[in-house]
C-alpha positions in Angstrom: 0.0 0.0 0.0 2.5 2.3 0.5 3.3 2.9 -3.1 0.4 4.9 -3.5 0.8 7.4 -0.6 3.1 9.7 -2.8 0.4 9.8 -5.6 -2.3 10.3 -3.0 -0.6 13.5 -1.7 -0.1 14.7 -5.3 -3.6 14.5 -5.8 -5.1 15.9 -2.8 -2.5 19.1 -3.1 -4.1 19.6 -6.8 -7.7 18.9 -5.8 -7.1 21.6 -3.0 -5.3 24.6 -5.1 -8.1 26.0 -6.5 -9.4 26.5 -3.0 -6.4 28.4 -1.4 -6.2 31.7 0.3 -3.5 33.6 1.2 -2.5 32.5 4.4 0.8 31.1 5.5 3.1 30.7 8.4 5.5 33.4 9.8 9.0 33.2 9.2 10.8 31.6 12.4 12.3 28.3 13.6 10.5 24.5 13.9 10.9 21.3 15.0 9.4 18.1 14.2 9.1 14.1 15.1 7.7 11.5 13.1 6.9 7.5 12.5 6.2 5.7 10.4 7.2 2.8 7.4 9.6 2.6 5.1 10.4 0.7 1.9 13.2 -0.4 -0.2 13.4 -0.6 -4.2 13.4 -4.5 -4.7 15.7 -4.4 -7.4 18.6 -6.6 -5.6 17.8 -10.7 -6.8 19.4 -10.1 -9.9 22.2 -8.7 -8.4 23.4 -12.2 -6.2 22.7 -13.9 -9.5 25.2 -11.6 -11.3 27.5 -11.3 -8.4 28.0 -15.6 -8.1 28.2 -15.9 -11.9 31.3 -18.0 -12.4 32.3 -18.9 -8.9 34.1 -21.5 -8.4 32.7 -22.3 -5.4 28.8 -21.9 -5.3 25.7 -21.3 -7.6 23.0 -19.5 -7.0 19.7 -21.5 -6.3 17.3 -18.6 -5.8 17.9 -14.9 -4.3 15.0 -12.4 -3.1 14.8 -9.3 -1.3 12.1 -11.4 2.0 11.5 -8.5 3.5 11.7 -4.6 1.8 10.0 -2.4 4.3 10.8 -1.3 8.1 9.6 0.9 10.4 10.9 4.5 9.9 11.9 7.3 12.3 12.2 11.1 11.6 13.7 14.3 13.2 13.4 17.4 11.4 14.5 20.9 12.3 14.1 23.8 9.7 13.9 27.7 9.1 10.9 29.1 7.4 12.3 32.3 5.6 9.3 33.4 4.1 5.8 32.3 4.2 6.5 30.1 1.3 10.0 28.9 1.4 11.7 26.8 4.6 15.1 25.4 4.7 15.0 22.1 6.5 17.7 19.6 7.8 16.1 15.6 8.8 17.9 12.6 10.1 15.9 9.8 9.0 16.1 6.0 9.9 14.8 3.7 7.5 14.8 0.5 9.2 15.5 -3.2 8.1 15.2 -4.8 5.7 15.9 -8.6 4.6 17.2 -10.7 2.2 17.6 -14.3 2.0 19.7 -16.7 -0.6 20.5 -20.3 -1.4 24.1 -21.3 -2.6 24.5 -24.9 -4.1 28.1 -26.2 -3.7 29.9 -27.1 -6.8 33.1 -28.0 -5.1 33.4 -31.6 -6.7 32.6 -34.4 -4.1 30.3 -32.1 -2.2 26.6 -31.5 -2.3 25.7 -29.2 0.5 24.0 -25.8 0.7 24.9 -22.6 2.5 21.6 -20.8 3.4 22.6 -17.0 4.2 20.1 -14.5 5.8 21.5 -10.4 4.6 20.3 -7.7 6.7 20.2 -4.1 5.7 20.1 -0.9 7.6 19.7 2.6 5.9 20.3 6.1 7.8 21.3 9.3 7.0 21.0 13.2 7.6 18.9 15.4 4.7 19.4 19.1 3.7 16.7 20.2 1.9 14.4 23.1 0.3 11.2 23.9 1.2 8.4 25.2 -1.1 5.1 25.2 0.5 1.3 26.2 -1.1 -1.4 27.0 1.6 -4.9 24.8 0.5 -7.2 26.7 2.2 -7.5 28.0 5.8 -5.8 25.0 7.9 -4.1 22.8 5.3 -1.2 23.1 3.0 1.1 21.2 0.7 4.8 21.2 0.2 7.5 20.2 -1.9 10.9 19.3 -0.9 14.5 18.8 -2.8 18.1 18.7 -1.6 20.8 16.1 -0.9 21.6 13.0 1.8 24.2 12.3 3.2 22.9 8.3 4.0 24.7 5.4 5.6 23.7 1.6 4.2 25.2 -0.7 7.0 25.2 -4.3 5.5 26.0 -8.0 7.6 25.1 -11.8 7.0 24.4 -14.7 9.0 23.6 -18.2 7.7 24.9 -21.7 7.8 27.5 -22.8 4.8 27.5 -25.6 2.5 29.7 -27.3 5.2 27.1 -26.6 7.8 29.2 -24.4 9.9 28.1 -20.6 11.0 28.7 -18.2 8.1 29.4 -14.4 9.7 30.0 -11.6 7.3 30.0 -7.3 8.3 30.4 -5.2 5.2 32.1 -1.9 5.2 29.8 0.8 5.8 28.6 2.5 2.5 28.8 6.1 3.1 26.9 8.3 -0.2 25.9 12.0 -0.8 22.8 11.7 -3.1 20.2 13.3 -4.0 16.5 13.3 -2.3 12.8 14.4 -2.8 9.8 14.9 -1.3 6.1 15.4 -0.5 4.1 17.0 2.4 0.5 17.4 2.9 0.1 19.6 6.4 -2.9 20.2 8.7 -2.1 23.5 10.4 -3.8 23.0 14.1 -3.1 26.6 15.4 0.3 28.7 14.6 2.1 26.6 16.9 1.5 23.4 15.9 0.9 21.0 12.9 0.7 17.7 11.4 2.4 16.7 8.2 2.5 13.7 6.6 5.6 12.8 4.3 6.9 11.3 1.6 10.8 11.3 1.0 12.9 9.1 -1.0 16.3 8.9 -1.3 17.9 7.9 -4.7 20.9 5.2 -5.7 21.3 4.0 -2.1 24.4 1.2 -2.1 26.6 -0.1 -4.2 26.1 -3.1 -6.8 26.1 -6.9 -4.9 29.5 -8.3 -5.5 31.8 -10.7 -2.9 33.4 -7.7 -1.8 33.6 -6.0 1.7 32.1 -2.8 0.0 29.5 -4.9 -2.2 26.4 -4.2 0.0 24.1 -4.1 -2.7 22.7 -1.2 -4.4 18.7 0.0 -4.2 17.3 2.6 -7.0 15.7 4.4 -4.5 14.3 3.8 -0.7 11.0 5.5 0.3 10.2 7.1 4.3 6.3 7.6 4.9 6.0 9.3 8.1 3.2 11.0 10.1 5.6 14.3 11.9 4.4 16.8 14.5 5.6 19.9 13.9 6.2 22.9 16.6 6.8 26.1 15.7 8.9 28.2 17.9 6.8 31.7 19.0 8.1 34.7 18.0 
């Protein structure tokens, strides 16, 4: 379901234009906290496949992302400038997310299979532009672009073709990319609000490979969160 949350928020901002009026929040400091779920690009089975491809020691028997979504956290503080445009700086945690993969042996005179278990975890600080269109009296919509600076921690567990424990930590995979955003806000009083977003984070990862940097790479990895935002008085 959450693939359609980002549409949804398009559509309610253009359903809601022809109703605004020109209200907007003052200029000042805010802060916000958020929850919700998160999702990653399941674009990683072909990648085992490729990385194992002439191995001398396993093939691949199947490869899948089990598990692409986690529960996400958010932390937002930003400057509102002008009653339309905010600068805003986020650490967002994405949660885990799983994958799982069967290696058949081809060592001759052996027949096991290793089973290994991947676990991914994706977090990272956002500083971002802010452009914001009041929908009527209490709500408005928003728009957000800027850059990540994300960390994709990566480790394995599993038991080898040998049946002994198989432990693996990948380097951490440190990127500066490029994220966007969606934000449909119910103004409570000009204090507080609540704001649901949408932000996704682009070419998370590098490419699968049998290296301690080959973590695996995501197109993209989407945050839905529900945030409540303070405003600081003036």
């Amino acid at each position: 379901m959450n693939h359609r949350i980002a549409p949804t928020l398009a559509c309610l901002a253009l359903a809601l234009a022809g109703s605004a009026t020109v209200q907007a929040q003052a200029p000042g400091a805010y802060f916000g906290i958020g929850a919700g779920s998160s999702e990653y690009a399941d674009d990683l089975r072909h990648q085992i496949f490729d990385a194992y491809a002439g191995n001398a020691t396993y093939a691949v028997e199947s490869a899948k992302l089990s598990d692409k979504s986690g529960s996400a956290f958010k932390l937002t503080a930003g400057y509102r400038f002008t009653p339309w445009f905010s600068g805003e700086l986020a650490y967002t945690t994405f949660g885990d997310a799983h994958s799982d993969f069967v290696l058949n042996s081809i060592v001759p005179l052996t027949t096991g299979s290793a089973t290994i278990q991947g676990k991914y975890k994706l977090h990272g600080v956002s500083a971002v532009a802010v452009g914001e269109i009041p929908l009527g009296t209490d709500f408005s919509a928003s728009l957000r672009a800027g850059l990540v600076f994300s960390r994709l921690e990566y480790s394995e567990r599993g038991i080898t073709a040998t049946d002994t424990p198989h432990r693996f930590e990948a380097d951490d995979e440190d990127k500066t990319r490029p994220v966007a955003g969606l934000g449909l806000a119910w103004n409570i009083d000009p204090q507080w609000s609540m704001r649901l977003d949408w932000d996704r984070w682009f070419r998370i990862g590098n490419r699968f490979a049998l290296t301690e940097g080959g973590n695996g790479r995501f197109d993209h990895a989407d945050a839905y969160t529900l945030n409540l935002i303070w405003r600081m008085p003036r």
